[in-house]
N, C-alpha and C positions, 0 to 999 in steps of 0.2 A: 631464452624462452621462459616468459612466466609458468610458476604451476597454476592447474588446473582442479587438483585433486587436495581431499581435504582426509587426513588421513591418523591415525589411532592406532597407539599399540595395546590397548584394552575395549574391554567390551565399554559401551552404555549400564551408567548404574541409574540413570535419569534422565528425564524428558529432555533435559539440555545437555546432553551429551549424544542423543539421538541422531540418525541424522534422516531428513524429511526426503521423501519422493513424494510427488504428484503430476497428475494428468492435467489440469485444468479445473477438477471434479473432485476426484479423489486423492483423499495425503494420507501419507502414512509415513511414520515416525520409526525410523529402524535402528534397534537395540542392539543387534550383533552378538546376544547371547553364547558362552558355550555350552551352560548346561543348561538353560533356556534360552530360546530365540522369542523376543516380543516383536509386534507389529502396533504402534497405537494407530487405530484407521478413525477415521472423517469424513465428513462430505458435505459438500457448500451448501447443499438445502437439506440438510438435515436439522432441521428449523423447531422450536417449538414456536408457540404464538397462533395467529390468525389474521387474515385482513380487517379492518374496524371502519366505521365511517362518525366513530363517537367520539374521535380523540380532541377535539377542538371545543377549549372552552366556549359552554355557548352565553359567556356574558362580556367575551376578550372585544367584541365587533363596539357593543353597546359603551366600552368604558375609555378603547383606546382614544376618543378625543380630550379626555377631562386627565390622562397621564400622562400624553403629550403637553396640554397647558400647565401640567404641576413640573415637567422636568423645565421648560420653556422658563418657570418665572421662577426656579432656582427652588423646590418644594420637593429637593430629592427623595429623603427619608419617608413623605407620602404615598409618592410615584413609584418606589419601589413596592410599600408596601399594596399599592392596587395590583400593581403589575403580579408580583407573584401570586395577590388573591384572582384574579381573573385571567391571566396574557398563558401560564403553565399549563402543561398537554395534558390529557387525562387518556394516559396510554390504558386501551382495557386488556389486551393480551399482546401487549408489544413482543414479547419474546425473544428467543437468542438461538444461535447454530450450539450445537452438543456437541460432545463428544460421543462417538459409537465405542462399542468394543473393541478390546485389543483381540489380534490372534498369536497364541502363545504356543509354542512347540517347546516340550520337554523333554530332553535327554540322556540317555546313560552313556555312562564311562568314567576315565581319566580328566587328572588335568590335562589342561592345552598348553601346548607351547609354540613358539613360533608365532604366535598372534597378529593378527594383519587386518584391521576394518577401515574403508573407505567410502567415500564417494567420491565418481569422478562426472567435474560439472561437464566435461565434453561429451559422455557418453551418457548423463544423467544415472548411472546404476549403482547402487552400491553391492562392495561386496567385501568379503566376512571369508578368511581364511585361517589356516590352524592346522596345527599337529596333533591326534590326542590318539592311543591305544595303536600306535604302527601304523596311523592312515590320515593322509593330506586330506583335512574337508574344505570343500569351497562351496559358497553362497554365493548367489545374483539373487538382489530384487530391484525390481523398475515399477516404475507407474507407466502404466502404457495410453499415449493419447489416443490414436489410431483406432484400438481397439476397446478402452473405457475400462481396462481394468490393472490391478497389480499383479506382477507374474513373480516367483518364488522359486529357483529351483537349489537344490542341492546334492550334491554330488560328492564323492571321496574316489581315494585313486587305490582304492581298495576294496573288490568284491562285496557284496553285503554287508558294507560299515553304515549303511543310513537309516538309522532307527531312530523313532521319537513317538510322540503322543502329543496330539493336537485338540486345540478349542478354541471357542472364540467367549473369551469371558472379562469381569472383572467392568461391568458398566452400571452409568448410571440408568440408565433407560431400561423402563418395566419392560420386558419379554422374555422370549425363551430360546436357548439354544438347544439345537436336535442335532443326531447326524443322519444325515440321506446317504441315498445310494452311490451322488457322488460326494461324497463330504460331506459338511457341517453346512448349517442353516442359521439366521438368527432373525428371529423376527419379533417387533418390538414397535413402541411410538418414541418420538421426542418433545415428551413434556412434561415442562418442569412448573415448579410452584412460586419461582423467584419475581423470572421476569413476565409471567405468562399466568393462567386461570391453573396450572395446573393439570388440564383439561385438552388445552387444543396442541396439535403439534403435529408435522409429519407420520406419517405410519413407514417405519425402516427394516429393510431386506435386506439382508447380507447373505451372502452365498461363498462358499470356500470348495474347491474342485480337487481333491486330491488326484495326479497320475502316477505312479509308481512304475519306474525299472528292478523287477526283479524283486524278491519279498513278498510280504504279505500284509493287509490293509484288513485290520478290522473295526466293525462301526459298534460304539455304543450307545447308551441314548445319547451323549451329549458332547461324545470324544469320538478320536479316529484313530487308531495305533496302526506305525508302520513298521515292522519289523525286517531287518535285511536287506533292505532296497540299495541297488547300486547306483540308483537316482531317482531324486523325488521331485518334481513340479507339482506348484499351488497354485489357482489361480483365485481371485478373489474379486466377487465383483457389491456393488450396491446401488440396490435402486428405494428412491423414496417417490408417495406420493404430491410432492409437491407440484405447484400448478399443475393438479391433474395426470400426473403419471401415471403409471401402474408398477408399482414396486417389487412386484412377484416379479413380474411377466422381464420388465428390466434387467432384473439380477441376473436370471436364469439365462436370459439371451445372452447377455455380456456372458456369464462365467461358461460359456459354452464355447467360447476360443480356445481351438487347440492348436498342441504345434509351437510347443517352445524357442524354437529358430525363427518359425513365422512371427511370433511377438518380438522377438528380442529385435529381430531386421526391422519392422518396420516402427519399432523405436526409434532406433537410432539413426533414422533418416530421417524422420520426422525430427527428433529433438535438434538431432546435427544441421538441420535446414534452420533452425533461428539459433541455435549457443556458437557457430561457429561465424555470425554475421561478425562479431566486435572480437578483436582481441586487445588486451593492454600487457604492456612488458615497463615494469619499472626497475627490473635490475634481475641478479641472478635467486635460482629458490634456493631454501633453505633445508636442508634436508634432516627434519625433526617432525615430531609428531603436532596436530594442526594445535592442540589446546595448550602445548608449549611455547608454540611461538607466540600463542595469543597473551599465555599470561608474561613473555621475555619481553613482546611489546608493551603490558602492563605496569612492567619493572623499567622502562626506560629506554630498552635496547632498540635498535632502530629493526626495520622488517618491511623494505618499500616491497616488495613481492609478496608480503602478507594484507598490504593495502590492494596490491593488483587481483590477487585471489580474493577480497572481498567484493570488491567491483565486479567479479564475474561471478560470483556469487549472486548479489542481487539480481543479477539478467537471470540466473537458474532459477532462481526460485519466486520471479514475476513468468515465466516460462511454465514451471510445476505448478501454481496456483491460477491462471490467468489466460485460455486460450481462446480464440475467434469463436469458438461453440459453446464455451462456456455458460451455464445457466443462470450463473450469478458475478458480482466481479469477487474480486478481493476483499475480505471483510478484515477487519481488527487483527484477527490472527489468520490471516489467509486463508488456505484451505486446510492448515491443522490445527488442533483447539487442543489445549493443554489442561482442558479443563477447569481454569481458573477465573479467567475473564466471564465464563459462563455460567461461575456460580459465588457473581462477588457483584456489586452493584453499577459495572458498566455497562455488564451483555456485551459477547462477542458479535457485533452488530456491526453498523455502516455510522463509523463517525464523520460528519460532513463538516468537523471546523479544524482541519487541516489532514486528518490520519489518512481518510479516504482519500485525498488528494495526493498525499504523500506514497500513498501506493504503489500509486502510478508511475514515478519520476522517473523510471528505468525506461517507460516504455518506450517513448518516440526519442530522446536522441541518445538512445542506448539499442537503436534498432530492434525494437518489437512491437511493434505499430501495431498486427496483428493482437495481439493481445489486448488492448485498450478496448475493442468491439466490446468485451464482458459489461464493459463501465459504461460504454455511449449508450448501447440499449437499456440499461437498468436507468440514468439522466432523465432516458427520454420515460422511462416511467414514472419517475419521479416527477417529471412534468406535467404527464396524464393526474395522476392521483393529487396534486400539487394544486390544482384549479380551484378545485373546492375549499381548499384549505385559504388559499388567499383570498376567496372571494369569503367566507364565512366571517372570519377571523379581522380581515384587513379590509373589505368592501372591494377587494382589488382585481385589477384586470391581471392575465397571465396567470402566473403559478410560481409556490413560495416551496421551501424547504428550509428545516430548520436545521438543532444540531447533529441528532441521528435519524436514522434509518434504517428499517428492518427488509425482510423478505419480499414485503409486499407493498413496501413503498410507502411507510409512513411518512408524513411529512410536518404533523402539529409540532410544536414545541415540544423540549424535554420535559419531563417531570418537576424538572426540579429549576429555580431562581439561582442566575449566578453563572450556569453553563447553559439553558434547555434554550433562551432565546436569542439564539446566532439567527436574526433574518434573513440576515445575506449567504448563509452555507447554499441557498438552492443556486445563486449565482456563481457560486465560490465554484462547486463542481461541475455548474456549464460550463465553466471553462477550458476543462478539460477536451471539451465537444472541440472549440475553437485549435484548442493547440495541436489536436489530430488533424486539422484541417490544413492549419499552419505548414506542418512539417511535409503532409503530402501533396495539398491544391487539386485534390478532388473534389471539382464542382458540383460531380453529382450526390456527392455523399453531404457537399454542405445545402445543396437545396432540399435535399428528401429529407436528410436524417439532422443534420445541426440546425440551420437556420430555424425552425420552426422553435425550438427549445433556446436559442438564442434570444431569439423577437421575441417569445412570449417570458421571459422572464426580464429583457427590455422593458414589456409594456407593465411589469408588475413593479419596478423601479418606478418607473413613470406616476403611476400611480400611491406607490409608496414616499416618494417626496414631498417632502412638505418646506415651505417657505422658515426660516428661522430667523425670529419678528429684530432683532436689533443690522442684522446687515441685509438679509433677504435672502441669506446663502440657501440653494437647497438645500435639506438634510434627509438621513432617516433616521426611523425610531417610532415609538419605544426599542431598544434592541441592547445587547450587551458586546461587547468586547471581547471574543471566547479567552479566557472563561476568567476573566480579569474582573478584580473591584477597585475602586476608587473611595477615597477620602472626601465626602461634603466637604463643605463649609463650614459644618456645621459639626463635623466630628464622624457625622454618620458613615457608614460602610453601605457602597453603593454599587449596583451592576447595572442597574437600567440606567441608558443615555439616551442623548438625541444627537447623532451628528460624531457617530465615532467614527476614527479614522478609518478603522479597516472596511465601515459601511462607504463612508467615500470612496476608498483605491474599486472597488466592484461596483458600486456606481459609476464610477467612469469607465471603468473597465467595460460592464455588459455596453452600457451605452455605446463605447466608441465600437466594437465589435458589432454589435449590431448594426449599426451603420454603416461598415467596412464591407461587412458581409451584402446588405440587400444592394451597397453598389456594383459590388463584384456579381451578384446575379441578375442585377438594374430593376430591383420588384420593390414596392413601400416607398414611395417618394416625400411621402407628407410624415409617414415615422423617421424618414431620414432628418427631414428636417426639425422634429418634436424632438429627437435626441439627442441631437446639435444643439439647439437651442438650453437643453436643461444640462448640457456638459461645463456652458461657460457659467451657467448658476451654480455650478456646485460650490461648498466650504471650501480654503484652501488649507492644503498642508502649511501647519505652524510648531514654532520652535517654544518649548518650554524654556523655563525659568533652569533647567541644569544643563540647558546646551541640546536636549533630548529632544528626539520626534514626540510630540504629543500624541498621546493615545485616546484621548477625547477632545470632544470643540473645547471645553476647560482646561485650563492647566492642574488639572487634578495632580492629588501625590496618590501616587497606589497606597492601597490600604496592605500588598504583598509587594515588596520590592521584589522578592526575590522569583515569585512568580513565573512558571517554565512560560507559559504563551504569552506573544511578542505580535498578536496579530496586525498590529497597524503596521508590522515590518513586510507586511505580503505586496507592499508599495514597492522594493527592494526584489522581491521575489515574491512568489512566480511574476508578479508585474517586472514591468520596469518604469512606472512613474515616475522612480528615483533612481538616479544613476552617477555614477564619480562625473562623469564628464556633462550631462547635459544637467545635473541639480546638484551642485559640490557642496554648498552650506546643508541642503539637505541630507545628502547622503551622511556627509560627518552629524549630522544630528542621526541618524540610523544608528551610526556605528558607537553612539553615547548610549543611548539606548542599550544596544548587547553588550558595550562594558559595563554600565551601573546593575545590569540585572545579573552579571555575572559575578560583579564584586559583592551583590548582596546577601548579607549569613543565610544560610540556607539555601544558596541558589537551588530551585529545583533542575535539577540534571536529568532529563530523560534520553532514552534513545532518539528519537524525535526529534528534541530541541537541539542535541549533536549533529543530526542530518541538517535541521532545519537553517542551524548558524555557519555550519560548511557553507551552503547554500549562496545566504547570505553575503561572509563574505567573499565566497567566488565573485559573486557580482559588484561588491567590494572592489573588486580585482584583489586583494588581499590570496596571495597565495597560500604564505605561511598559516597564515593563523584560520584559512580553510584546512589545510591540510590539519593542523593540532586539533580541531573539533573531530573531522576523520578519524585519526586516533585513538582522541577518546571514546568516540561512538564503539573504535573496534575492541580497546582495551577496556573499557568500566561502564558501557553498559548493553557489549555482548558475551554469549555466554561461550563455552567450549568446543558449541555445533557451528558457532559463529550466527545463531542465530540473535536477534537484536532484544533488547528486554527493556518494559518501563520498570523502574527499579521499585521495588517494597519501601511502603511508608512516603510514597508519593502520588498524589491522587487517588487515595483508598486504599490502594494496593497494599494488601498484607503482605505480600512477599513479591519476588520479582517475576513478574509476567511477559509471557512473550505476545511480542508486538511484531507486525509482519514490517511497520513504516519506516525499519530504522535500516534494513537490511535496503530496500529499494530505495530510501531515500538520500542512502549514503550513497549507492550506485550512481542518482542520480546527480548528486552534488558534484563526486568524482567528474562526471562530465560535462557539468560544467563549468571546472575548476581547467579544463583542456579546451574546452570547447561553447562560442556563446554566438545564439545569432537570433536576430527580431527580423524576419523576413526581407528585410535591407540590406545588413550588413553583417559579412559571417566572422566573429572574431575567433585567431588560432595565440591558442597558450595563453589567456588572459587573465590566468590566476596558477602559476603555473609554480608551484613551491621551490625555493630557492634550493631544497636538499631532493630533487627530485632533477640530477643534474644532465643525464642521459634516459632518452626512453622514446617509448611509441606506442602509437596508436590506433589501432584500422577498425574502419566501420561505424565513424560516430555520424549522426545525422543530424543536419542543419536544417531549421526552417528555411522553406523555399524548394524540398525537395533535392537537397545535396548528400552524399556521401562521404566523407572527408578521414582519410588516414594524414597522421601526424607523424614527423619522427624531428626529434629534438636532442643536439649534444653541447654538453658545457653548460648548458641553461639556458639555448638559442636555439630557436625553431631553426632546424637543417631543411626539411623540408615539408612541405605539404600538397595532398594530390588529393584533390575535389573533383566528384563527377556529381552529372545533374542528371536526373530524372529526365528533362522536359529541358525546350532551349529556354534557355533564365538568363537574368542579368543579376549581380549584386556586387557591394564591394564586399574589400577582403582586409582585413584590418589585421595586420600586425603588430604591437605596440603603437609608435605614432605613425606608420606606415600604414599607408590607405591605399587600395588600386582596385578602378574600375574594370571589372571583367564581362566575360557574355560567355555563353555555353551553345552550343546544340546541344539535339535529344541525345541524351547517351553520352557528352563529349567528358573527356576528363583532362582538368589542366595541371599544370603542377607550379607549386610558388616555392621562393625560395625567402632565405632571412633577407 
């Protein structure tokens, strides 16, 4: 039986030793103090910034034909230079999510002994045990979805041992903390001067409910002492004004849940209803402290149940950050903010050229479907707000997004030449729309809610290609390669192209989707045929001069070989343009490509590009050398909490920052390194690591609407049992083993090697 639990025999001295709870909404960062208990608390709209309708160069519309003709007749060093003075966003309060204040409980005594902090991903809670002055204490805290708030309780197995002093302090956000009648207050805005006026920004409510057994509770202005309690519950809630809330009114009604049994029950029926869908077993656990094994697998030493424990990991913590009611999806750092991202020049924001996508990868064939709702609704806003920007900007039909986005849906270009113009990021993350669609074949959801953000960023492709004067290939462009440069001709250092790869794989992509889609609902006949039609003009994928997929219609050399993004590789994954068995020359041109960038000095090594090259070569079929990125994703660039980090001194980053993409997207890889299916044909163990020689698998989900547990010995699929949703057909592919199957609704079959 894999573990579940991630566990310390010390307190937290640091954020990444912490370990996160959250509801969907609220996270919070728990320290397991014994002479102080910290809480760092968060919350997905606690936003500074404001909506804008000024962010769009207004001279990008009047210049894009004259830097289309300067890239077209080889006049890069020009075309760059127009581009950045006209094509760049002029964000006026883009903004970024904060950090709230911590809630900090202080107390007297001894040392502790006997020390014990946990969390456990089946039950979602953590909890904080200890010996100090004659008396066993114990902590639970959860994030509760059910009921929208964090519940606290503490107890010792000794009469009036529960004494401490409480506050909610140590932020960056102007306001004031008070105490009420039931507890502590904090009220406050979120806004900063970095990425925002300074000026605009949520207005933030925190409410803290002390209930006390036995002792005494007194309030000061700004603290709450309990003295002698033989059990204390906290509950903590937050509301902000965002779109329109009421932030008093919010906090108060949530921290008004009582009844510590009632929260903690309908926890863990709720959490246990999606952490118990998957389980993975890669061998036996290991019974040592979690940051030990992390750094023994660091040193070399093997820990295949330290890999199964991160894989279920990431399903906890797209679970904590990510629910069906959620108000916002997954930002940069989920639903907790370390502070850092926030006050450094990314903004804990919505990056849309690959991170926000990478979010996600837990959710549909890591059975949490539910969860992805946060991200289609926010698509489809970005669709709405997205209109004006194509039509300003580009003269275009449908709706663009570029490389980030905020609260409210920006969609202009970044800031800044080099990363700000990904044209294709607004296709990139419709895709996401699609793959929910894929995996469960709700009609109704692809006609009300996908299709229309499908089609209309079809017709803004449609509209964005242009003829490319020496073959006639479509292309697009102006746009960059995120966040790649190239070498002119000429010497120059270059980001704007016409006709780069990663703009084709999503030009084919929306296109053929769109197309797939209005057949499956039989609506748009004449866009059926307009998409077709502009699929067989498109550029072809070609092979450079090193063996390498070209990342531009040129055979450019990168101006960074070593360069962490590989976007022309999204052909490879999430696509499958490119595949070992239907494009072999191409695919080994793929896999030149993640060697030469990996032999290059400097590779940059992010969390990310760990998940991302798993990924990769799962679909590779490369088991081994998915599994060795796996690794290192878990060994060098996570940290103690096992949460994921882009490392200091890469990409701006002064120091090592947490990143939510490495944690899900290593989830993701993990399944599908077991697990791979294109609505056709469901492949079992097709990147299956050769030191991963016994194991199993239940609950992973195939496009098409399948269910699929694994169980594999010696290194040879034993057996496999697929049920369908709905009566389906598909093949079943085991190495070169193909067999056509059918289902009824509900039926489950079972295959053998």
């Amino acid at each position: 039986m894999s573990s579940t639990v991630l566990f310390y025999d010390r307190p937290a001295e640091r954020w990444f030793e912490a370990l996160p709870i959250g509801n969907g909404r609220l996270g919070g960062m728990v320290y397991g103090g014994t002479g102080t208990e910290t809480v760092r608390l968060s919350e997905s709209t606690a936003w500074s910034g404001a909506p804008s309708d000024t962010d769009v160069s207004p001279t990008a519309l009047r210049e894009l034909p004259a830097i289309r003709r300067l890239l077209f007749a080889g006049q890069y060093g020009e075309a760059q230079r127009l581009a950045e003075e006209h094509l760049t966003g002029r964000p006026a309060s883009f903004g970024t999510n904060v950090p709230l204040p911590r809630l900090r409980l202080d107390f007297d005594g001894g040392a502790a002994e006997n020390y014990r902090r946990e969390l456990d991903l089946d039950t979602g809670i953590v909890r904080v045990e200890f010996d100090r002055d004659g008396a066993h204490h114990v902590r639970e805290i959860f994030a509760s979805h059910p009921h929208g708030v964090i519940a606290l309780r503490l107890t010792a197995d000794r009469p009036a041992a529960v004494s401490f002093t409480a506050t909610l302090d140590d932020t960056v956000l102007p306001g004031v903390t008070t105490s009420t009648e039931a507890g502590l207050a904090f009220s406050g805005r979120a806004v900063e001067s970095l990425h925002s006026n300074g000026k605009d920004g949520a207005a933030v409510e925190i409410r803290a409910r002390f209930e006390t057994e036995g002792g005494t509770l007194r309030r000061d202005s700004d603290t709450v002492t309990v003295t002698g309690a033989d059990a204390v519950v906290v509950v903590i809630a937050v509301g902000t004004d965002w779109a329109g809330d009421d932030p008093v009114g919010r906090a108060e009604k949530l921290v008004a849940a009582t009844g510590y049994d009632v929260l903690r029950s309908a926890h863990l029926e709720d959490h246990q209803r999606l952490i118990r869908r998957v389980s993975l077993d890669l061998g036996e656990p290991v019974a040592l402290p979690t940051d030990v094994r992390r750094e023994r697998l660091a040193q070399g030493e093997r820990d295949d149940d330290l890999i199964a424990l991160y894989f279920q990991y990431g399903r906890y913590l797209t679970i904590a950050g990510s629910r069906e009611d959620s108000p916002l999806p997954l930002a940069l750092q989920g639903v907790w903010n370390d502070g850092f991202a926030s006050s450094m020049g990314w903004s804990n924001d919505f990056h849309l050229d690959i991170n926000t996508q990478q979010n996600y990868w837990a959710a549909e064939s890591a059975n949490l479907a539910e969860c992805h709702a946060p991200l289609v609704r926010y698509v489809r806003r970005l669709a709405e707000t997205g209109r004006a920007t194509a039509r300003q900007m580009y003269g275009a039909d449908g709706w663009v997004a570029h490389t980030v986005a905020n609260a409210w849906g920006y969609t202009a270009p970044g800031s800044g030449i080099g990363w700000g113009l990904n044209v294709t990021a607004g296709t990139w993350i419709a895709l996401q729309l699609w793959e929910h669609y894929e995996y469960n074949l709700d009609e109704e959801y692809l006609r009300e809610q996908a299709y229309p953000v499908l089609r209309d960023a079809a017709l803004f492709m449609l509209s964005y290609l242009v003829p490319e004067p020496t073959h006639g290939w479509l292309v697009a462009g102006p746009a960059e390669s995120p966040e790649n440069w190239y070498l002119a001709p000429d010497g120059a250092q270059c980001s704007v192209a016409m006709g780069t790869t990663a703009d084709r794989v999503f030009a084919e992509a929306i296109l053929r989707i769109c197309g797939r889609a209005a057949a499956i609902l039989d609506v748009d006949p004449s866009l059926r045929a307009r998409v077709a039609a502009a699929r067989e003009r498109l550029s072809p994928f070609r092979i450079g001069r090193h063996g390498q997929l070209q990342e531009w219609l040129e055979d450019f050399e990168e101006a960074d070989p070593a360069h962490r993004h590989t976007a022309h590789l999204v052909a490879v994954f999430p696509e499958r343009q490119i595949t070992p068995r239907g494009t072999p020359s191409l695919a080994r041109a793929a896999a030149v490509t993640i060697e030469r960038r990996q032999a290059a000095p400097g590779w940059e090594q992010t969390e990310w590009v760990e998940a991302n090259f798993a990924a990769f070569y799962a679909r590779l079929l490369d088991g081994d050398r998915a599994l060795a990125h796996v690794t290192r994703l878990i060994a060098d660039a996570s940290e103690a909490n096992l949460l994921s980090y882009s490392a200091g001194g890469i990409a701006g980053a002064p120091e090592n920052i947490y990143s939510f993409d490495g944690n899900s997207g290593g989830t993701g890889a993990i399944a599908e390194m077991l697990l791979q299916s294109d609505g056709e044909e469901i492949e079992l163990l097709p990147a299956l690591p050769s030191a991963w020689r016994d194991g199993s698998v239940r609950g992973l989900r195939a496009r098409g609407g399948f269910t699929v547990d694994l169980t594999w010995r010696g290194g040879r699929l034993h057996q496999a049992r697929i049920r369908s949703d709905a009566a389906a057909g598909a093949r079943v592919r085991y190495r070169d083993t193909v067999t056509d199957a059918a289902w009824e609704p509900a039926e489950e079959l079972t295959f053998g090697a």
